[in-house]
Steps between C-alpha positions, in 0.01 A plus 500: 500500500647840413429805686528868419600747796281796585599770709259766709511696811531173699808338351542214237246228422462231273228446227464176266647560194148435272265694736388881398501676871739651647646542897172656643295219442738217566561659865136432505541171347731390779373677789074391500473180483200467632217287378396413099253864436721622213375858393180456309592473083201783530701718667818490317273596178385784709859622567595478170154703379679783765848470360384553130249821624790651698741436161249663277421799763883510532557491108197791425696707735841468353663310801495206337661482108373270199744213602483455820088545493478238184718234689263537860218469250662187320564339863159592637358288211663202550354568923185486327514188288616309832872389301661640803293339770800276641697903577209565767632268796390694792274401797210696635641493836764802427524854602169629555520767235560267248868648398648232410220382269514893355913405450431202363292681185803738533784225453358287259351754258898714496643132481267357188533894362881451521530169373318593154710789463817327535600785721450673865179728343267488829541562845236276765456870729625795290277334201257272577426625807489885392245700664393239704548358905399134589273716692270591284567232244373251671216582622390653138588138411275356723176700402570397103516143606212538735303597229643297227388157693159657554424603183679233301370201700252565806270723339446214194457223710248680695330556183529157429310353845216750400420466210514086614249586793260714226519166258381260776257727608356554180495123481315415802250822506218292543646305794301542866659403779501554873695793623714472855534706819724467753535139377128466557227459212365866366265576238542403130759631248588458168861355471555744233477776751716335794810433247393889349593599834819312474568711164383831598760453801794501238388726320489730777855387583542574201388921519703458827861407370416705164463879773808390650708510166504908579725447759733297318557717207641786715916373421798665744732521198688881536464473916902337487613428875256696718234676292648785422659390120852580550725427198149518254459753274192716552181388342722149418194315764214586295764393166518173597174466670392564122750223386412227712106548428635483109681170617235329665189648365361635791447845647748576764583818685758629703374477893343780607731571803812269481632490883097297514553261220912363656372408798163405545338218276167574543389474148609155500303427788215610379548316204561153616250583757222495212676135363447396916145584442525290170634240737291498759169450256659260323542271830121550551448459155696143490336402830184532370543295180628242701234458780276496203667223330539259818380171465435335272285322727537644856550861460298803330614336159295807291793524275722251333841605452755381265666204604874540405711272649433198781413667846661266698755283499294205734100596396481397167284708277495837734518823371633783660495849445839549438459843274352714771742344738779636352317808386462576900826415570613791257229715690684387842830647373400807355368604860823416610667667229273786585622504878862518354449842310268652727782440802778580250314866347506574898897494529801680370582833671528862409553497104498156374275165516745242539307193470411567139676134335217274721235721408520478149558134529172440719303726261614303177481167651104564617408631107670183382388245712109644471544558122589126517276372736171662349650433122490090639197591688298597211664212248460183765225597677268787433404382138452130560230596820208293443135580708354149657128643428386176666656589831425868473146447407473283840623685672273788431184313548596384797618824699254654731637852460226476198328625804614856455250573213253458746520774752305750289200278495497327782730677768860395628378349795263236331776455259767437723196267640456307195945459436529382850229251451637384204825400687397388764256255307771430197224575236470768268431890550136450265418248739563697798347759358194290356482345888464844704192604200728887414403412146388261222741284323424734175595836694782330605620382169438870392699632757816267536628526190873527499546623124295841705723529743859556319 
């Protein structure tokens, strides 16, 4: 293995020969090894989205000539295209600015600029780093990839589970079934409105997460180290807040008050507090669908779910549901994930939040997993759900909260008479009804109808 030999501030350290960073981020490297969380690829694509804004902001100003601004370009590219994946090394457990990530960019952009010019053309700070601190960097990083995995995956697969919901529902319109309180029998409902509910809660989630995108296109690039934009040119933060919306097709805008938008993370609180809510539904959601579909022959068994794979490993033939399982484990680590960067947008002092790295990694690992989850949801689950209209229709004739359709003709007492009875005795409500004389067997007929009471 042959090395080449860096030098910074620190001394003399070695770097494999065939690898494009540079001293910064092999300290790093070397000095946190701690756990397998590499910085998310989503991330680094961010970075690099920052690197090629500050380059062109740099370049329209005239501190940055032709060359050197072509050759960040050519490097940012290949960032993009993912051929220099293997040059990104670095864990998420590092400084909690995320320097050495910010380096990183730095190093292997000069080193990849370098190498195609046959010559030393690019310098990792005076260069790549022009105009810019980790400080704000970072953090402007971490709203474009915020964003990027919402709109880019969460926001279709929501789309996805609803319009999945709307096609069973309009499948099963003319489904009647009986409705549940408190785990105790309630009135009729259609099925097509209890799994509308289900829908209309994403799409709500939906409005939810879509508000909180304001907060996330406010971007710290031109704040440098503390706010106040030392070593930018003047107007350069609302330059390359212009570039990076050109990059990424969205509208960003410089921060309205930088010494805010270092050190609090409040917009990305907010944000991931809308995908909690997305969460949190989604475990009701799953919980439902699968108290519904218990059985087949001792449980609510209402719904059939696709069987797809064996249950068990000792009952032949059981089926488990093994989708919403693992769709509420997700949930279960989002609200952990949401604990993580509500405790870390509390810390940090004075200028800086230094727990940025673990926040970004908690926010992209929720969108992922619940893009997944609900994208499986939706294929092995939702769209193979089946109504048992046997069971359902039994179960509807034989609930006594039928009983409720009563009280305007005969009175709540007599009809809380006539349910009792029917209990007690293990017969029907139109018997007990019929046996106390409150009305005919036609007027009842009139009156229970369940296809009037949804």
């Amino acid at each position: 293995m042959s090395y080449k030999i860096y030098k910074d501030s620190i001394g003399e350290i070695k770097v494999e020969s065939d690898k494009l960073w540079g001293a910064t981020t092999q300290r790093s490297f070397e000095n946190f090894k701690i756990g397998n969380y590499k910085m998310p690829t989503e991330v680094i694509r961010a970075m690099a989205t920052v690197k090629y804004a500050c380059a062109m902001a740099n370049y329209e100003l005239g501190d940055l000539n032709k060359e050197k601004f072509s050759a960040i370009e050519n490097a940012v590219e290949e960032i993009f295209s993912g051929k220099l994946d293997e040059h990104f090394p670095l864990v998420v457990f590092q400084t909690g600015s995320g320097t050495q990530t910010n380096m990183n960019l730095n190093e292997v952009i000069a080193n990849y600029a370098n190498q195609k010019a046959g010559k030393t053309l690019i310098h990792p700070n005076d260069d790549v780093n022009k105009s810019q601190s980790s400080n704000d960097t970072f953090p402007t990083a971490l709203h474009i990839a915020c964003l990027d995995v919402i709109d880019r995956k969460l926001i279709p697969s929501m789309k996805t589970l609803i319009s999945a919901f709307k096609a069973f529902e309009d499948a099963n319109s003319d489904v009647i079934k009986i409705g549940r309180t408190h785990l105790q029998d309630a009135v009729p409902i259609k099925i097509s409105q209890e799994f509308s509910g289900y829908r209309n809660s994403i799409e709500k989630c939906l409005e939810y997460i879509e508000f909180t995108r304001k907060g996330l296109l406010e971007i710290s690039l031109g704040a440098t180290a503390v706010g106040t934009g030392i070593n930018t040119k003047e107007n350069f933060k609302n330059i390359v807040a212009k570039y990076v919306s050109k990059i990424t097709g969205k509208e960003f805008k410089p921060a309205e008050n930088f010494f805010h938008s270092l050190t609090m993370k409040d917009a990305v609180v907010v944000s991931h507090g809308a995908i909690k809510a997305l969460a949190m539904d989604l475990i009701k959601i799953g919980n439902d669908i699968r108290f519904l579909a218990c059985g087949p022959r001792c449980g609510f068994s209402e719904i059939e779910i696709p069987a797809n794979e064996p249950g068990s490993s000792i009952m032949p033939g059981k089926v488990n549901p093994t989708q919403i399982e693992a769709l509420t484990m997700v949930c279960a680590r989002v609200l952990g994930n949401d604990t993580t960067i509500s405790f870390c947008a509390s810390q940090g002092n004075f200028e800086l939040n230094v727990y940025m790295p673990i926040i970004i990694h908690s926010f992209v690992e929720s969108v992922n997993l619940l893009s997944d989850a609900m994208e499986s949801f939706v294929k092995n689950c939702v769209r193979g759900i089946k109504v048992n209209k046997e069971v359902v229709n039994k179960y509807l004739n034989e609930s006594l909260m039928l009983v409720t359709s009563l009280n305007p003709y005969i009175g709540y007492d007599k009809a809380s008479q006539c349910a009792k009875y029917a209990f007690k005795e293990n017969t029907t409500l139109k018997e007990a009804v019929l046996h106390f004389g409150y009305l005919t067997e036609s007027e009842f007929d009139e009156i229970v109808d369940p296809k009037k009471m949804v």
